[in-house]
N, C-alpha and C positions, 0 to 999 in steps of 0.2 A: 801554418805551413804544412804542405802536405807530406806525409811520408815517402819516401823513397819504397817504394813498390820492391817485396824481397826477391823475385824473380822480372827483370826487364829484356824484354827479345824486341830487337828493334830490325826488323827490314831484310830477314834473314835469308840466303838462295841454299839449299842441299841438295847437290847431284851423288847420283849413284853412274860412276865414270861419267860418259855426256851426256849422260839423261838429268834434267834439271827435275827436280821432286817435288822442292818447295820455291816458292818465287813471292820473295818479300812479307813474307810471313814476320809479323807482330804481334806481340800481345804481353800485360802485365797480370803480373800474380799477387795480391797484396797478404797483409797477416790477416790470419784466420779464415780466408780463402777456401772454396774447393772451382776452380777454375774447370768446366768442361770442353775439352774437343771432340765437336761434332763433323762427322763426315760420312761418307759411302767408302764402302772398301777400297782402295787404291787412292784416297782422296791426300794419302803423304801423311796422315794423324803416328801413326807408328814411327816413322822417319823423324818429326819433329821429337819426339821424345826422344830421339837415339842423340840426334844431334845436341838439344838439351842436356843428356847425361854426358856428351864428348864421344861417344861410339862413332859419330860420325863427324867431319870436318865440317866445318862454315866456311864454304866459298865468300862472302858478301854479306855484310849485318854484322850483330854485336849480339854477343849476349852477356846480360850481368847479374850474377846473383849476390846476393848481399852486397848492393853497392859498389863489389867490385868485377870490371871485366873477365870474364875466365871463358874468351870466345878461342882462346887457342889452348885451353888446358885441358888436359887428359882425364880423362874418368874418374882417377882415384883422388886426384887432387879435388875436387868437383864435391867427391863424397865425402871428403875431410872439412869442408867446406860445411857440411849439412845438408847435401842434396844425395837420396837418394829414389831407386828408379825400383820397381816393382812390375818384370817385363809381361808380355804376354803370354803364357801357356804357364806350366805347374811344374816345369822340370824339377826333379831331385836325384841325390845318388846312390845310386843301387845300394843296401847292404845298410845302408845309415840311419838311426834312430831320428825323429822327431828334434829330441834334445841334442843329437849329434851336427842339426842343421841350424838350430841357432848357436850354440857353440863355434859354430867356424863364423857362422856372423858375426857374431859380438869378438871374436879373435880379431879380425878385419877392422875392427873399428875403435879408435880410440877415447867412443864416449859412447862405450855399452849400455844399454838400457840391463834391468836384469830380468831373465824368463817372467816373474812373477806380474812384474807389470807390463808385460806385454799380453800374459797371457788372461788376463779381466778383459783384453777385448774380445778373445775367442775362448770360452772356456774348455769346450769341447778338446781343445789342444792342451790344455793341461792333464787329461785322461789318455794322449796319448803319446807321452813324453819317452816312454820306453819301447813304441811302437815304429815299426819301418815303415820310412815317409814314403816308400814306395808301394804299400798295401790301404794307404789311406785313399779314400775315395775323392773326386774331381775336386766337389767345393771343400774339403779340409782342407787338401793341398793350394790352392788358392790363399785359404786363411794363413799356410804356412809361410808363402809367397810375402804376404803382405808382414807377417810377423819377423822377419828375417829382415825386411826391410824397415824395420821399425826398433830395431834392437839399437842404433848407429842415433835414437836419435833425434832425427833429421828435422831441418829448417821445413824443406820445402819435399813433398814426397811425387814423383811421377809414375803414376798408375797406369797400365793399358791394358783396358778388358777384365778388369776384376772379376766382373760376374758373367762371364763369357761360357757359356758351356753348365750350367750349375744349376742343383736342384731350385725350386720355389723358397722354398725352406731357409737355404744358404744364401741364396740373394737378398733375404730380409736381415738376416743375421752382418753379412757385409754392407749392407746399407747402411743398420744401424751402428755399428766399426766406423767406419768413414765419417758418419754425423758426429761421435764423439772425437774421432780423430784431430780436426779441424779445431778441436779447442789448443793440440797443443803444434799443430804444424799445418801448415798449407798446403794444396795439393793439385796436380794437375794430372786430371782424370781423362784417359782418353775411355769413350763407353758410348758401345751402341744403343744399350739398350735405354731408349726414352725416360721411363718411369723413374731408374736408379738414378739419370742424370739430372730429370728434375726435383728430385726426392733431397739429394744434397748439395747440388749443386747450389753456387751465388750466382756464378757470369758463364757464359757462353760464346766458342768462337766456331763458325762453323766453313770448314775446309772444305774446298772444290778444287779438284785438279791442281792444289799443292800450294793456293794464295786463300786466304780470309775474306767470307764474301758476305757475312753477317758477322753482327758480335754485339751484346749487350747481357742484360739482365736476363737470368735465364727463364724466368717464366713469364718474364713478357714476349720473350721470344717464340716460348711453346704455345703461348694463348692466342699469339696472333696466327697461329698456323705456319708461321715459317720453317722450323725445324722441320715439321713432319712434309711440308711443299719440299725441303731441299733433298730430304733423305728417301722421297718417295715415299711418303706412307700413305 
């Protein structure tokens, strides 16, 4: 018998007011998963993750995680669940220590992980624990992003742009994060960048104009040339 897929999105539409975004968008996540969404910028990859985490409403479709429907429940119930989102860009709050930003994390969440084992995936952040998350540079904040979202946990993790903006350096260090990551939660990665997404990636789905127009294995997909024909490369 096959298992029940821990993240099921079946036939999903998300309008931002009458603009339709996504239209019938599908796809499953299973355990030990790192699931990539591929697209060109405006292709709705950002949107499905909102609507995923409940930020945005599902006109039409279902979505289920663990089994159960929660296609009209709200954010927090979502990440009480085990689903947590890891959004695009590095925001932090002025004034606040490193330690002061997973502190409000793990405050949030009622199955903290503790600093220590979060922090073997980024060491670097354990040398800046007394340090203002706002003097750290592009890719730490990143690390911190991911690490804050990693404190809760989580079943299933939604990533967009991890390594968006970031040294060489740090791209390798978050690749190798995400490879380890996958032993103990699934992940649904939205990432432009090729290399990172077939580097951990399992499966691929690749968005056009806000529907699924490819999807399989992700390096069969990269070998035949389709990802880089879709993305223009």
């Amino acid at each position: 018998m096959t298992p029940e897929p821990l993240l099921a999105v079946k036939s999903i539409d998300v309008s931002y007011g009458r603009t339709k975004v996504l239209r019938g968008v599908s796809l499953e996540l299973g355990a030990n998963e790192v699931v990539c969404i591929i697209g060109r910028n405006g292709a709705g990859k950002t949107t499905l993750l909102r609507a995923l985490m409940g930020v945005l409403p599902v006109r039409k479709g279902e979505v289920r995680l663990l089994g159960r429907d929660v296609t009209g429940w709200k954010g927090h119930r979502r990440a009480h669940m085990g689903l947590s989102w890891v959004p695009q860009g590095s925001s932090v709050f002025p004034g606040l220590s490193v330690e002061d930003h997973l502190g409000i994390a793990s405050r949030v969440s009622e199955r903290a992980e503790t600093h220590q084992e979060v922090m073997t995936l980024f060491p670097v952040l354990s040398q800046r624990l007394s340090q203002e998350a706002q003097t750290l540079s592009g890719g730490e904040r990143k690390m911190l992003a991911i690490a804050q979202g990693l404190v809760s946990r989580p079943k299933v993790m939604l990533m967009d742009e991890p390594t968006e903006g970031v040294a060489p350096v740090i791209v390798a260090q978050i690749r190798s994060a995400l490879s380890r990551l996958v032993e103990v939660c699934s992940i649904v990665l939205v990432e432009q960048n090729v290399d990172t997404a077939l580097a951990v990636g399992t499966r691929a789905y690749v968005l056009e104009r806000g529907a699924v127009v490819e999807k399989g294995d992700m390096r069969e997909l990269h070998d035949s040339g389709i990802i880089r024909k879709r993305l223009g490369l």
